[in-house]
N, C-alpha and C positions, 0 to 999 in steps of 0.2 A: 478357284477363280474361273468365271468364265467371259471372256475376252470376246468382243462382235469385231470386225473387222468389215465393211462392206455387208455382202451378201452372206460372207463364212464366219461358220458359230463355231468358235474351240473352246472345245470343252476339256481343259485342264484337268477338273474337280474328277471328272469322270474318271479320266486317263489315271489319275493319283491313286481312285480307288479301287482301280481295277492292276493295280501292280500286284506281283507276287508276292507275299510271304514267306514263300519258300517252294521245296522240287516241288511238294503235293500242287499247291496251285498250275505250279507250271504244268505238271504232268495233266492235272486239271483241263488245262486249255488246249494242248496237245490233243487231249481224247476228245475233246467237245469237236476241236477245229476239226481233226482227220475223219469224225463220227463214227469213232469209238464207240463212245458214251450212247450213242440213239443205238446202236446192236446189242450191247451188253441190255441196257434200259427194256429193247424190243423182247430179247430170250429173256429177261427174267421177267418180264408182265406174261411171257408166254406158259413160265415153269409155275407161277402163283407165286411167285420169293417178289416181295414189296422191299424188301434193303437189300443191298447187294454188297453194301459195306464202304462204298467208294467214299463216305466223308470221313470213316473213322480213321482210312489206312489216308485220306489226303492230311489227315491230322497229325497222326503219326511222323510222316514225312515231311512236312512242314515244323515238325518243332524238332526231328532230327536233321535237319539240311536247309536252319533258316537264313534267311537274304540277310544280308547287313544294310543297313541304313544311309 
């Protein structure tokens, strides 16, 4: 749902789809926010390695330590 208010646009729909599923996503936003993720990302475009593995093990973690509803 997205809600105008005046000049301010909430965007609900957004906020909903960007909830966790579980630790993997959190740990997710964690590495993006701290920029983690841009260092690990820089040294491996730097080593030639294109996967570094981070969706498989955010997979993993998410379907072992998922959010409840």
């Amino acid at each position: 749902m997205v809600v105008l208010r005046g000049d301010h646009l909430l965007k609900s729909n957004l906020m909903e789809k960007n909830k966790s599923k579980g630790l993997g996503d959190t740990v997710e936003k964690i590495t993006k926010a701290t920029g983690i993720k841009s260092i690990v990302d820089a040294v491996n475009k730097a080593r030639g390695v294109k996967d570094c593995g981070c969706n498989k093990r955010k997979g993993i973690l998410n379907r072992a330590f998922p959010y409840k509803k």
